[in-house]
DRENGU-223880 format. One record per residue: x, y, z of N, C-alpha, C in turn; residue in one letter. Coordinates in steps of 0.2 Angstrom, whole numbers, plus 2048, in hexadecimal, padded with zeros to 3 digits. Each point is the difference from the previous one (the first is absolute). Layout:
// residues N
XYZXYZXYZa
...
***
This chain:
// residues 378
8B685284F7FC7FB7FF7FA8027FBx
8017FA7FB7F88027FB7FA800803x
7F98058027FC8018037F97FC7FBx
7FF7FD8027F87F97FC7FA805805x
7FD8007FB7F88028047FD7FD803x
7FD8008057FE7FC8067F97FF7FDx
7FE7FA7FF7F97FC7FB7FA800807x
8008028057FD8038057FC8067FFx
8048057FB7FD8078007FA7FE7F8x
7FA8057FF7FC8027FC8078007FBx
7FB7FF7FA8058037F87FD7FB7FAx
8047FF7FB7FD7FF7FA8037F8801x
7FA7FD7FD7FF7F87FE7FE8017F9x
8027FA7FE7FC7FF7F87FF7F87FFx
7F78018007FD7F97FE7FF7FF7F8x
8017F87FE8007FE7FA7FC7FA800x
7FE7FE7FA7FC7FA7FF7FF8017FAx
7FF7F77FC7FC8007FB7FB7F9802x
7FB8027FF7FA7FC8057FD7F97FAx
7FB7FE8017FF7F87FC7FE8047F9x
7FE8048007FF8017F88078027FDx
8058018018068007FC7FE8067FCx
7FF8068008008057FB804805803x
8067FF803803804801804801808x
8058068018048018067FC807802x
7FC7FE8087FF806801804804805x
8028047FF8068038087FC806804x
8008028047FD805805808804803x
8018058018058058047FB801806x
8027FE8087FA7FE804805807806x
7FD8058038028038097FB7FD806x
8028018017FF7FA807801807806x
7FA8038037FF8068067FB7FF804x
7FF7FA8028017FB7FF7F97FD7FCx
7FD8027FE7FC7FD7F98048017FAx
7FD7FC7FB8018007FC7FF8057F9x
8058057FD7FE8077FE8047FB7F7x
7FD7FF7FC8017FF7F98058077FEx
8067FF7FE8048047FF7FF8027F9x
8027FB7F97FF7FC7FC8027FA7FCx
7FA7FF7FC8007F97FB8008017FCx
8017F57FD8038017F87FE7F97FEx
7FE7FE7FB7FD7F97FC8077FF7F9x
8037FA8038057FF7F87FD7FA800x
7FE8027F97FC7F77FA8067FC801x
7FD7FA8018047FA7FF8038007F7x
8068007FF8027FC7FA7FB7F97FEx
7FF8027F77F97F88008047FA801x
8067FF7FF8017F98018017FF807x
8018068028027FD80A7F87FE802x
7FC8067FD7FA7FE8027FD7FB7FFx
7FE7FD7FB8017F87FC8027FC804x
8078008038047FB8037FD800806x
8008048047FC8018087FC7FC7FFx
7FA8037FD7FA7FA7FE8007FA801x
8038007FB8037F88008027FB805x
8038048018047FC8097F9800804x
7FD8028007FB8008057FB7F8800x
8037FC7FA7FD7FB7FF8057FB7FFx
8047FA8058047F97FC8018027F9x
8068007FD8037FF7FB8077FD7FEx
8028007FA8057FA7FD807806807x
8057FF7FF8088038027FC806804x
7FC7FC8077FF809802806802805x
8037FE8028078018058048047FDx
8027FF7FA8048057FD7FB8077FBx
7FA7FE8017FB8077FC800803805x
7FF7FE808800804805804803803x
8057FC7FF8088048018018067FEx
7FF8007FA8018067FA7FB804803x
7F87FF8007FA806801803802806x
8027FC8058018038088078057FEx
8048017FC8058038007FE8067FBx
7FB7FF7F98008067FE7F8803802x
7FC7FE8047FA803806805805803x
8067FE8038038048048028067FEx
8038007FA8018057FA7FA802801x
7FC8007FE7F8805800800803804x
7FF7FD8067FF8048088058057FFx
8057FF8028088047FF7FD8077FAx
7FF7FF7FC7FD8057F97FA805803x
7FB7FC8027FA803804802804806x
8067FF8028028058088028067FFx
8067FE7FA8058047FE7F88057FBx
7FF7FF7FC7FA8037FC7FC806805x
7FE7FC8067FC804804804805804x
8068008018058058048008047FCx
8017FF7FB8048067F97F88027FEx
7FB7FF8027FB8057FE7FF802807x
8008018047FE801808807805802x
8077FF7FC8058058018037FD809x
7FE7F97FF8027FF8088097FC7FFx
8028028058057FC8008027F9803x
8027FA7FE7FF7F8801801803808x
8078038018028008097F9800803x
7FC8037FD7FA8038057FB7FD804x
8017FA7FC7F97FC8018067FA804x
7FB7FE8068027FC8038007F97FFx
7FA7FD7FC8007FB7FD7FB7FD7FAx
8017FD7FC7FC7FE7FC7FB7F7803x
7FA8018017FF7FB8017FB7FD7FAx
8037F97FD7FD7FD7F97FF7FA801x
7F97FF7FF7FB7FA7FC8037FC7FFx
8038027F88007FC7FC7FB7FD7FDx
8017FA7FC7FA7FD7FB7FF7FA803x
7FA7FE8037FD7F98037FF7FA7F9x
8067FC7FF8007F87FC7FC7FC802x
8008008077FD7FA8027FD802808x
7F87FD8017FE8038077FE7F7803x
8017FE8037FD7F7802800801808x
7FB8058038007FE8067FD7F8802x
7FC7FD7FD7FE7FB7FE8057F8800x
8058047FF8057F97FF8027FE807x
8037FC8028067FB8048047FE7FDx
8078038017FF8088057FE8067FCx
7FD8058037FD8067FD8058047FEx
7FE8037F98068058007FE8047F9x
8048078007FE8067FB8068017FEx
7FF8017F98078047FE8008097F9x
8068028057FF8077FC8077FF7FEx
7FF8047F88068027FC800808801x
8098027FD8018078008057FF803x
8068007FF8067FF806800804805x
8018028048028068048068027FFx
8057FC8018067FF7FD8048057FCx
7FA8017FA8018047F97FE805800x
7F98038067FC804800806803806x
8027FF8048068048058057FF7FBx
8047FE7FB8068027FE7FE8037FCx
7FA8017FB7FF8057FB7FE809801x
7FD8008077FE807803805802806x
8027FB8048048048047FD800807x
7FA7FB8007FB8028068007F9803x
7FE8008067FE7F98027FA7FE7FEx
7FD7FB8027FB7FC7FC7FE7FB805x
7FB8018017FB7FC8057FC7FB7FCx
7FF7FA8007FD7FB7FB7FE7F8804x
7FF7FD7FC7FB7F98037FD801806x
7FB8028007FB8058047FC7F8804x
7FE7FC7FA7FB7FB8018027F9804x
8088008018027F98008017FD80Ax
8008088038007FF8077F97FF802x
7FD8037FD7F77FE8028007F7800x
8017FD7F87FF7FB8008057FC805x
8048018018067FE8057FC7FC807x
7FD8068017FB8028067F87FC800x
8017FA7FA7F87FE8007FB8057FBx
8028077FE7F98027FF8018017F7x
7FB8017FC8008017FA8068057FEx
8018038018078057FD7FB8047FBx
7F88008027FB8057FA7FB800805x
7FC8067FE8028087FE803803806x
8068037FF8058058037FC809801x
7FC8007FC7FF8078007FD801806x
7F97FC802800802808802803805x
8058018018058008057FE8087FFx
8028057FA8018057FE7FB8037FFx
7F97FD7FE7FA8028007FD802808x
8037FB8057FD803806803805801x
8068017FF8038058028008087FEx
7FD7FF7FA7FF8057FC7F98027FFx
7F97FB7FF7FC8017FF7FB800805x
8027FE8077FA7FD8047FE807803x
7F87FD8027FA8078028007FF806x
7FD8048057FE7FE8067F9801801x
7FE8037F97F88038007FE7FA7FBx
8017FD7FC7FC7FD7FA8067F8801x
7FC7FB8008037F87FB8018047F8x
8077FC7FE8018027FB8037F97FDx
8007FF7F98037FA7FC8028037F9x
80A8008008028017FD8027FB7FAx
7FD8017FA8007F97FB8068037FBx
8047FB7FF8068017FA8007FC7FAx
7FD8037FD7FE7FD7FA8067FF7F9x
8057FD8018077FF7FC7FE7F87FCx
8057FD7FF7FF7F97FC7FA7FF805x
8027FB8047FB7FF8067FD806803x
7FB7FE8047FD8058067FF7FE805x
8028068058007FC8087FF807802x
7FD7FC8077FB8088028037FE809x
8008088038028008077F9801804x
7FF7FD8057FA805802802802807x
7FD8077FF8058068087FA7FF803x
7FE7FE8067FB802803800807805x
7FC80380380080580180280080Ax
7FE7F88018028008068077FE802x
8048038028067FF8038047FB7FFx
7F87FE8068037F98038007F97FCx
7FC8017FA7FF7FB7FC8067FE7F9x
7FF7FB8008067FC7FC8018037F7x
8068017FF7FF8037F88027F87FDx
7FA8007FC7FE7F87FA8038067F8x
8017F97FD8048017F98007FA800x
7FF8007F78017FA7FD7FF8027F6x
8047FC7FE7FD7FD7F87FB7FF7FDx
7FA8057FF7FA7FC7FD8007FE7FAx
8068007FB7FD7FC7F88058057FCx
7FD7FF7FC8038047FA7FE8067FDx
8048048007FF8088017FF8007F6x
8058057FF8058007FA8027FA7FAx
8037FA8028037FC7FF7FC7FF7FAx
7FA7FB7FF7FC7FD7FB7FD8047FCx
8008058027FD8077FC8058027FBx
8068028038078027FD8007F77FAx
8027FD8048007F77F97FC8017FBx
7FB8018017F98007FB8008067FCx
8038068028028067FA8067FD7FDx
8047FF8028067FD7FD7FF7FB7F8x
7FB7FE8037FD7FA7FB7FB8027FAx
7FF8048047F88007F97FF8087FFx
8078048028008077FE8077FF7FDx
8067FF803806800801804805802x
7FC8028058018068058027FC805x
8048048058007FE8067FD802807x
7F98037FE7F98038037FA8017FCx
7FB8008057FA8007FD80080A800x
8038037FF7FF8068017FA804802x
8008038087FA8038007FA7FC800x
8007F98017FD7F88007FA8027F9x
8028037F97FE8007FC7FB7FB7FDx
8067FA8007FC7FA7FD7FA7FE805x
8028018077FB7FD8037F9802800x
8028077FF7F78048027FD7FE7F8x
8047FF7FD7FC7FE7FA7F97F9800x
8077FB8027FA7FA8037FB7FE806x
7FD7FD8017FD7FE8068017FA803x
7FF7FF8088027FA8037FC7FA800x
8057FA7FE7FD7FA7FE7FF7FD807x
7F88018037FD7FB8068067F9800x
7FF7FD7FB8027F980280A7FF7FFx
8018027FC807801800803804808x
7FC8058018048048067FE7F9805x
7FA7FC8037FF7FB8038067FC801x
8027FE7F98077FD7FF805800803x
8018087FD8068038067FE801806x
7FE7FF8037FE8028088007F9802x
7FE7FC7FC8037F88048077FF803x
8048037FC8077FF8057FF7FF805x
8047FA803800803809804801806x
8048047FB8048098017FB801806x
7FA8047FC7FF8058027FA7FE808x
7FF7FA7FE7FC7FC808807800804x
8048017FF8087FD807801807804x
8007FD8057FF80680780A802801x
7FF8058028068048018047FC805x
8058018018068057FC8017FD7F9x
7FE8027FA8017FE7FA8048047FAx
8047FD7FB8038067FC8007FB7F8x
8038027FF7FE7FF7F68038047FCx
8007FC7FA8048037FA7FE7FF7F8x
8048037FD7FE7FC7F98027F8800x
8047FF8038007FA7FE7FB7FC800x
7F98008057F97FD7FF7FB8057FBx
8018068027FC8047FA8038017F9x
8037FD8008018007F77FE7FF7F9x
8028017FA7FD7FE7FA7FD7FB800x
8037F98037FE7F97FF7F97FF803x
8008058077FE7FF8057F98027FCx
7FF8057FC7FB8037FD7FD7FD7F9x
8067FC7FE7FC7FD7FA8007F9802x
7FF7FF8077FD7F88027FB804802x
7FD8048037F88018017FB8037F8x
8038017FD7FE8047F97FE7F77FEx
8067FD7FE7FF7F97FC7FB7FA804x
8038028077FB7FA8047F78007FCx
7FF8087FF7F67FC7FF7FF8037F7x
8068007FE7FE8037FC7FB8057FCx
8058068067FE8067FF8038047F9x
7FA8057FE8008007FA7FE809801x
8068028037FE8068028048057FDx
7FD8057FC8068087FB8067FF804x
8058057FE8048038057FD803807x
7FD8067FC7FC8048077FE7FF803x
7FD7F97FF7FA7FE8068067FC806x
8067FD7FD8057FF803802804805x
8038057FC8028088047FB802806x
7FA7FF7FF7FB8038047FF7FA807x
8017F97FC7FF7FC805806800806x
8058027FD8078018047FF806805x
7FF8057FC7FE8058067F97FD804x
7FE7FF8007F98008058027F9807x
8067FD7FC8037FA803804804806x
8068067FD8038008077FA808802x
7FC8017FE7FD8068067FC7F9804x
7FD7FD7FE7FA7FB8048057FC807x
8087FE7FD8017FE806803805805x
8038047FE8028078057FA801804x
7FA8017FC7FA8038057FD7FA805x
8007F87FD7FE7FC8028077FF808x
8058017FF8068028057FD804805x
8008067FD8008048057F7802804x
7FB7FC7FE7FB7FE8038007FA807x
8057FC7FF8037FB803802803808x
8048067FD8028008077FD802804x
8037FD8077FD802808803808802x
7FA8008027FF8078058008067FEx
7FE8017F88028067FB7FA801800x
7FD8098027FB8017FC8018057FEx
7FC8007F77FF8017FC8088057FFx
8067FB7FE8068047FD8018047FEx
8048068008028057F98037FB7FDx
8018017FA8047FA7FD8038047F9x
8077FF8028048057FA8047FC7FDx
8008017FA8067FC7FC8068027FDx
8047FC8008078027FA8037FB7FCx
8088017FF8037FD7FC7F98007F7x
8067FD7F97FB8007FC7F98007FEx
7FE7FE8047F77FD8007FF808800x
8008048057FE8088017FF7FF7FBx
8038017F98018057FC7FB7FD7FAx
7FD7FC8007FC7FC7FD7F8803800x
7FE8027FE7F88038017FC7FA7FEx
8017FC7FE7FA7FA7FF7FF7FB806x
8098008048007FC8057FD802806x
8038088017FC8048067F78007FEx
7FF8017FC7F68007FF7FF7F9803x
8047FB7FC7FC7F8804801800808x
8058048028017FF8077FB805802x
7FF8058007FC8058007F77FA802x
8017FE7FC7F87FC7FE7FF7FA805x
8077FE8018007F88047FF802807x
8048078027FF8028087FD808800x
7F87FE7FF7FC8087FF800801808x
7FF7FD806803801806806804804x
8048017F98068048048038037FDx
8018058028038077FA8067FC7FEx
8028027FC8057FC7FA8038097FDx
8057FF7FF8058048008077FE7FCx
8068058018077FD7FE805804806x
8067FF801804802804804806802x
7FD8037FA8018057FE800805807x
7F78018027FE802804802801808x
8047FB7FD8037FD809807803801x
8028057F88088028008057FC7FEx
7FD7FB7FC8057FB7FC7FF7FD7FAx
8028047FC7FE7FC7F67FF7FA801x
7F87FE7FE8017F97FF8067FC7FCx
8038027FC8067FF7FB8057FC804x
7FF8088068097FD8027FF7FE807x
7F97FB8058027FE8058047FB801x
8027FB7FC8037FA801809802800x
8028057FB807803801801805805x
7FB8028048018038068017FA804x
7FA7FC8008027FB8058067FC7FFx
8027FE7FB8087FF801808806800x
7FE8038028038088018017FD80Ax
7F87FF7FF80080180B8027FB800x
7FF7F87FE8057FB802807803802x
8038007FB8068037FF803804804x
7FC8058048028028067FE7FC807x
7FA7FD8007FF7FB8058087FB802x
8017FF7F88067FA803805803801x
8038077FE803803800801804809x
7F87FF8038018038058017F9807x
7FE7FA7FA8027FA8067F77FF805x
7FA8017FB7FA8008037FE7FA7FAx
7FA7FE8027FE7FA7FF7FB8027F7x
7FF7FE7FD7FD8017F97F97FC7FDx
8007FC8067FA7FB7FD7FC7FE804x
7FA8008007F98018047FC7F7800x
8037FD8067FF7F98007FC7FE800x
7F88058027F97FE8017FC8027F8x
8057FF7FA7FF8027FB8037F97FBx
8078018008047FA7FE8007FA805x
7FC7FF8068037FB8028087FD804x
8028047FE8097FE8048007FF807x
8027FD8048017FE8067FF809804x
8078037FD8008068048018067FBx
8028068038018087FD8087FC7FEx
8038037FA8057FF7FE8048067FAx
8058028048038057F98027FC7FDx
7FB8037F88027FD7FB8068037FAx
8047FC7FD8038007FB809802801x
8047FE7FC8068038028048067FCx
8058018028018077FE8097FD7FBx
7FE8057FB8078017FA803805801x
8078008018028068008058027FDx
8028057FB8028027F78097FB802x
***
């Protein structure tokens, strides 16, 4: 009888994602002893026209049912390319890795709606017939099943990787969106998560547009400008950012339209840069404005990931916003800012794979603790 490897034991997992900014598949070769030991990772560029189309989708358009059919079947093709890429540089064999657990690309997030509901593309389907591995996916849709947001997911993996028993700590992910954990240092006390705003997103829209880059790189344009008082008032009127948790969000409200109805509303008569500058100061002031907010935290270590790290104009605003608390990156903690979100779906993947629960109710709201997502197998 053919001997299957008991999904119980420690071994390799590989997490994947391409996050709201759409610039790419990130993969992680993840061991599990039982922390998480980054084995290695890989970034494959979106093809421009898939990228393009992603996009797109992320907003009502003419024939989406059949645009999305296609994306969800050649997304899958990416992923598939990004595993297989990451193996053959890492010299790992597919047998060896227990399972792939995959994101996917977020179309639509409406927790918001009656009834509520998120949807992610990337077939699984493609991504286990194309490597040979199983595949762990739709991570978000049992949360919401259960009443709660189906966002932010990373919690869950933050506590478990990151929490102090000496210091409060708030882990911020700064990708399209941003959303930030807060670990408090007491035991006993509740771990809170939520969506504060727009990380990435409007940043990334606005180079796209007025550079025709798909980044502000190194937030060049930004440091050039200064923040428009009355505009940034603007944006801070959302009221996103007044709405009490469990909360989650997407491009769908932070989007371009979303940006040139408050630019056109007073007619604002602002460069680019001063643009640029007003966008970063918008998501550092809500982040800090967040993480001010919360109960029972004093004076946080506060370390960042995903995208935003990597930004020096973004990290100085936050830097500036919260002179209160050491500010940082994840680094320090044993985990490249780059790669915590494909570690975190690395640990799902074995969460579900182990039949333990993946989503943190006092965070998303769902009734209960629930293993999320289902499993493909080649």
């Amino acid at each position: 009888m053919e001997k299957h490897p008991d999904p119980t034991e420690t071994g390799l997992f590989i997490g994947t994602l391409s996050g709201t900014s759409v610039d790419g598949i990130d993969a992680a070769l993840v061991r599990f002893a039982p922390r998480p030991e980054v084995v290695a990772t890989h970034t494959r560029p979106f093809p421009a026209d898939l990228r393009a189309e992603l996009l797109a989708l992320c907003a009502p358009g003419e024939g989406e049912i059949d645009r999305l059919g296609r994306a969800d079947v050649r997304l899958g093709r990416e992923f598939a390319r990004a595993v297989r890429e990451l193996l053959a540089a890492a010299g790992v064999a597919p047998a060896a890795v227990r399972a792939i657990g995959s994101h996917g690309q977020t179309i639509r997030h409406r927790p918001g709606f009656d009834p509520a509901f998120t949807l992610q593309i990337g077939d699984p389907n493609v991504i286990a017939a194309e490597t040979g591995i199983a595949v762990v996916a739709d991570f978000r849709r049992k949360d919401v099943a259960f009443g709660g947001q189906g966002a932010p997911l990373v919690p869950a993996f933050h506590e478990a990787v990151f929490r102090s028993r000496e210091r409060d700590r708030v882990i911020v992910n700064i990708g399209g969106i941003a959303n930030l954990t807060a670990l408090p240092a007491d035991a006993a006390a509740p771990v809170r998560g939520f969506d504060t705003g727009p990380g990435n997103t409007l940043l990334d829209a606005w180079a796209r547009r007025v550079l025709g880059e798909p980044m502000d790189r190194d937030g060049a344009l930004a440091a050039r400008g200064r923040v428009g008082a009355e505009l940034l008032r603007a944006f801070l009127s959302e009221p996103y950012f007044a709405q009490a948790a469990p909360k989650s969000t997407g491009p769908e409200l932070f989007s371009p339209a979303w940006l040139d109805r408050h630019l056109g509303a007073k007619g604002f008569g602002a460069s680019d840069a001063e643009v640029q500058a007003t966008l970063v100061a918008l998501t550092a002031q809500t982040i800090a404005g967040a993480i001010r907010a919360l109960p029972g935290l004093d004076r946080p270590e506060v370390f960042i990931c995903g995208g935003g790290a990597r930004n020096p104009t973004l990290m100085r605003a936050l830097k500036e916003a919260l002179p209160e608390c050491a500010v940082g990156v994840t680094d320090v903690l044993g985990v490249a800012a780059s790669w915590v979100e494909a570690l975190a779906f690395a640990w799902l993947a074995r969460q579900r794979m182990l039949g333990l629960p993946g989503n943190c109710p006092a965070v998303t709201g769902a009734s209960r603790a629930a293993v999320l997502g289902g499993i493909w197998v080649p």
